[in-house]
matplotlib code that plots the C-alpha trace (Angstrom):
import matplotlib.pyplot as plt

x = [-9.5, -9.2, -6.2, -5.0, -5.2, -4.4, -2.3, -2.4, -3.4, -3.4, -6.0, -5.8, -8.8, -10.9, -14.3, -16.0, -15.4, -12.4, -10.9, -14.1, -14.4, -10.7, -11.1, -14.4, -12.5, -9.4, -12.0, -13.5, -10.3, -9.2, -7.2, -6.6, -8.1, -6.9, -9.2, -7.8, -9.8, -10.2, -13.6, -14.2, -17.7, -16.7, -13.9, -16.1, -18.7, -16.7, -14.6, -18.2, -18.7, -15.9, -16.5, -20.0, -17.4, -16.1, -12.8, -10.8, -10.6, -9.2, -10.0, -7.8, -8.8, -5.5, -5.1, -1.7, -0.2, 0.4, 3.6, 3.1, -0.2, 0.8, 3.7, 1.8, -1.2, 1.7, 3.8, 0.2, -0.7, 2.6, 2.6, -1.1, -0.8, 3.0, 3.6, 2.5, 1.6, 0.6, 0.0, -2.3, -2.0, -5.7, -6.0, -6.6, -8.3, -9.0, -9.0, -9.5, -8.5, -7.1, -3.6, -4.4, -6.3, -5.0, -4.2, -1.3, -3.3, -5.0, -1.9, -0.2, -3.5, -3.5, 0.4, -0.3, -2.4, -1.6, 2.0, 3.9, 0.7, 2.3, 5.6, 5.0, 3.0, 5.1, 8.2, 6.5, 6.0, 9.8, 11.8, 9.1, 8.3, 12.3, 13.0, 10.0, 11.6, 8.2, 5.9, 3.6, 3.0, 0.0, -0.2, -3.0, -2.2, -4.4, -4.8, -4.3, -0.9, 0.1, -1.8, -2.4, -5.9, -7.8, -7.9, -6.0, -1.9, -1.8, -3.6, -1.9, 1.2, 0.8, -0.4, 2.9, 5.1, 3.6, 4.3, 8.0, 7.9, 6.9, 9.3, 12.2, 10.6, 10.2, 14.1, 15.4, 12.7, 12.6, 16.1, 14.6, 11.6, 9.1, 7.1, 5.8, 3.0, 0.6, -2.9, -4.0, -8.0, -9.8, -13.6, -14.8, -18.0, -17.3, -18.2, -15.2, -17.4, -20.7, -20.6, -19.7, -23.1, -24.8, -24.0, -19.9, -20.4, -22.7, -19.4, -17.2, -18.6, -18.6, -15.1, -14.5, -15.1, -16.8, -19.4, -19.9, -17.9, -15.7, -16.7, -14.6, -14.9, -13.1, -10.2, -10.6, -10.0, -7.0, -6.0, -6.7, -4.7, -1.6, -1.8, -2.0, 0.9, -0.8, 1.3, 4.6, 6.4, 4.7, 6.9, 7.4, 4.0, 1.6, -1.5, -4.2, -7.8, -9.9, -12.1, -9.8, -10.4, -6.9, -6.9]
y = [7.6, 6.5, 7.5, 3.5, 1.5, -2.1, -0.9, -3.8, -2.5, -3.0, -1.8, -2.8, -2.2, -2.1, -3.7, -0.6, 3.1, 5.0, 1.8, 0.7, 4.0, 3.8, 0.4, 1.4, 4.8, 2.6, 0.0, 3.4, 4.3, 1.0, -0.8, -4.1, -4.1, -6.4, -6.0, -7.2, -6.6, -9.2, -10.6, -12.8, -11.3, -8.1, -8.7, -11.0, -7.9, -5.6, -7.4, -8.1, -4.7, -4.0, -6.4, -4.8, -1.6, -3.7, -4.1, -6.7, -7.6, -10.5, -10.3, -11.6, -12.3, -10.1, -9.0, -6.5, -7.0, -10.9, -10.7, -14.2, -13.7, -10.2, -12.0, -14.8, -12.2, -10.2, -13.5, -14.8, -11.3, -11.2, -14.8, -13.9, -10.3, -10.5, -6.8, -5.0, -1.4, 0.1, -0.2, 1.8, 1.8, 2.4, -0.1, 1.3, 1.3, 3.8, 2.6, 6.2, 7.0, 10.1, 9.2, 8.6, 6.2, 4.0, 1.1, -0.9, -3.1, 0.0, 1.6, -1.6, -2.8, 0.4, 1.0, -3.0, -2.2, 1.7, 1.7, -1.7, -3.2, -0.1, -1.2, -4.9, -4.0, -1.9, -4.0, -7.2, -4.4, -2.8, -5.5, -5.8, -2.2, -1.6, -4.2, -2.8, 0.1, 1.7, 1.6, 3.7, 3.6, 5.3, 5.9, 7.3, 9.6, 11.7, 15.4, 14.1, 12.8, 16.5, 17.9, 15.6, 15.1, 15.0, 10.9, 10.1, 9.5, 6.2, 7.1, 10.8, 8.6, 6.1, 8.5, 11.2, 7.8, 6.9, 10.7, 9.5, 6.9, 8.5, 10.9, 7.9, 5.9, 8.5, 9.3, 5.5, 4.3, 7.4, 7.1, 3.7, 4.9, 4.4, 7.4, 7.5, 10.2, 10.1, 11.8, 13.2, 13.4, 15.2, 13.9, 11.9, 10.4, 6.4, 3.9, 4.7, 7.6, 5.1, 5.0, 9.0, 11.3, 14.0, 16.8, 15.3, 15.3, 18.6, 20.1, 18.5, 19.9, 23.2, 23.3, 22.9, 26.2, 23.6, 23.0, 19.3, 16.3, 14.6, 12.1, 8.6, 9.2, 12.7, 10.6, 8.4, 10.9, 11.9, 8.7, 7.8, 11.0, 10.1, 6.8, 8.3, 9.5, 12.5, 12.9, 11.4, 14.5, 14.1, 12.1, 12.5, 14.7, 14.7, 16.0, 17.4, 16.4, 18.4, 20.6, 23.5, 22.5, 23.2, 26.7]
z = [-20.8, -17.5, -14.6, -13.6, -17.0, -15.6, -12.4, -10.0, -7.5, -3.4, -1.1, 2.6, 4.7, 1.6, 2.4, 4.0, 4.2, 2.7, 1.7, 0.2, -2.0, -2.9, -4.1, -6.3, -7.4, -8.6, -10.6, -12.2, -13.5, -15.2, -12.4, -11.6, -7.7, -5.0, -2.3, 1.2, 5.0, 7.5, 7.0, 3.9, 3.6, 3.4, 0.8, -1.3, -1.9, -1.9, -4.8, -6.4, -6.5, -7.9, -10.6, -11.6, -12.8, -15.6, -13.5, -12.9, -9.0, -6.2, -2.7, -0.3, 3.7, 5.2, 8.8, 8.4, 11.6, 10.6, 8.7, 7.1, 6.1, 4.3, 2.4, 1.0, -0.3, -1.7, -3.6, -4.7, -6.2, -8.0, -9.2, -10.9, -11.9, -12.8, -11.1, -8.4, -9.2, -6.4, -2.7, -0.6, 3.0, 4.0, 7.0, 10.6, 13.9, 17.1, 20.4, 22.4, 25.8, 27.8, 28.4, 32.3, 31.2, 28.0, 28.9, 27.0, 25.0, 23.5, 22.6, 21.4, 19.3, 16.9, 16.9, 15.4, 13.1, 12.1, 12.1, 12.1, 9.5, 7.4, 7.9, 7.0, 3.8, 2.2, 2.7, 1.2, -1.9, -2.1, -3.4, -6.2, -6.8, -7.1, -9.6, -12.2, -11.8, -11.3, -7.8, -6.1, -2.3, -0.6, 3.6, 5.3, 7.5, 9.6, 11.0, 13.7, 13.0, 12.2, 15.1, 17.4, 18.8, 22.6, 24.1, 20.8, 21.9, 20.3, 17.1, 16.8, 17.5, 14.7, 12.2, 12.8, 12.6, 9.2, 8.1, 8.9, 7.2, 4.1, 3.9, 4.8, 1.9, -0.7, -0.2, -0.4, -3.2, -5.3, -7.2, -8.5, -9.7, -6.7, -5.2, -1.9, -0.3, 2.2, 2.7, 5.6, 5.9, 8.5, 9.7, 7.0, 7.3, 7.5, 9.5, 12.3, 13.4, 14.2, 17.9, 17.9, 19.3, 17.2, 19.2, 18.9, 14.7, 14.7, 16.4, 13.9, 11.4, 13.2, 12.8, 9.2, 7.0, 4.7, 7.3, 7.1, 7.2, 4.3, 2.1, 1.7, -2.1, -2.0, -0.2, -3.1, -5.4, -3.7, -3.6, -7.5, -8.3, -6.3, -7.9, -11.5, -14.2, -13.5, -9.9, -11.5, -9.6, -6.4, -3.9, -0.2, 0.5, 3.0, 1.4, 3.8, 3.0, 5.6, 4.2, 6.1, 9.3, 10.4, 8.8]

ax = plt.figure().add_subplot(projection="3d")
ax.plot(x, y, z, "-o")
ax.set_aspect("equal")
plt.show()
């Protein structure tokens, strides 16, 4: 019995980490998977991967601060699938600084990508999810959105804003039948955290009761969950994913 029997499905950000584990989660469970990143690569192993779990899976090359580009993926998924089931809102990027020194490109580049790519995606989705009747849209959000975080004011920033917009959406979507949450993981072992030292994740890890870092696939889970019947009650949260951390 599996949790996303035929849900089209839309992952952005999907050809490596969290995205990447969400997307291979969703094809465990019985969904169809539309794989979208920014490097055709990437999304063509990632869908091929996909595709080796017996699921049914497109890839589309999708950068989610280009409106245009996110409207035709969207009107091309619908045209094929016939519905879109559900939309998670995986894609993001850092771009660290103390705020003496960000400079406006750095702040601008992940608002982009973190907040407005959010924004675009989930639009392109209403009109569709509302006239099924039925939707489901997924944000990633961060600890660090609820918390805030040291050389991160754009990222804490964008990550607080999509909190915002999740509980705007699950109050204007829900009466027609589209739910809205958000996850919020904590350090999480992907390939974000490759340029970070030892010493940095040894600390990390310090600072969760679990003593060690996430895994994407436990955001997965999360993810695959929230997606589900299972969570048909669940609208308008912000579930934390952090081992404690914040405790």
């Amino acid at each position: 019995m599996t949790r996303l029997p035929n849900k089209v499905s839309i992952i952005t950000g999907a050809a490596q980490g969290i995205g990447l584990a969400t997307a291979l989660k969703f094809a465990k469970e019985g969904a169809v998977v539309i794989v979208c990143d920014i490097r055709q690569a990437a999304v063509d192993e990632a869908v091929k991967q996909c595709q080796a779990l017996g699921a049914q899976a497109a890839g589309f090359v999708m950068d989610v601060t280009q409106r245009d580009m996110v409207n035709a993926v969207v009107a091309a998924v619908k045209d094929r699938f016939g519905r879109i089931d559900v939309l998670v809102n995986n894609a993001g990027i850092t771009q660290d600084a103390r705020l003496q020194k960000m400079t406006l490109e750095q702040f601008d580049r992940v608002i982009d990508v973190n907040l407005r790519g959010v924004f675009h995606c989930s639009q392109a989705v209403a009109d569709i999810m509302t006239a099924q009747g039925a939707g489901v849209i997924l944000n990633a959000s961060s600890v660090v959105g609820i918390y805030g975080n040291f050389g991160q004011t754009n990222y804490a920033a964008s990550k607080f804003g999509v909190i915002g917009f999740t509980k705007t959406w699950s109050r204007e979507l829900g009466p027609k039948g589209v739910r809205v949450n958000a996850v919020a993981p904590g350090f999480v072992h992907t390939p974000i955290l490759a340029t970070v030292p030892e010493n940095v994740l040894k600390d990390m890890e310090h600072r969760v009761p679990l003593k060690r870092l996430g895994q994407p696939e436990e955001i997965a889970n999360v993810y695959a969950f929230l997606a589900s019947d299972e969570a048909s009650y669940i609208n308008g949260a912000v579930i934390e994913v952090s081992g404690g951390m914040t405790v």
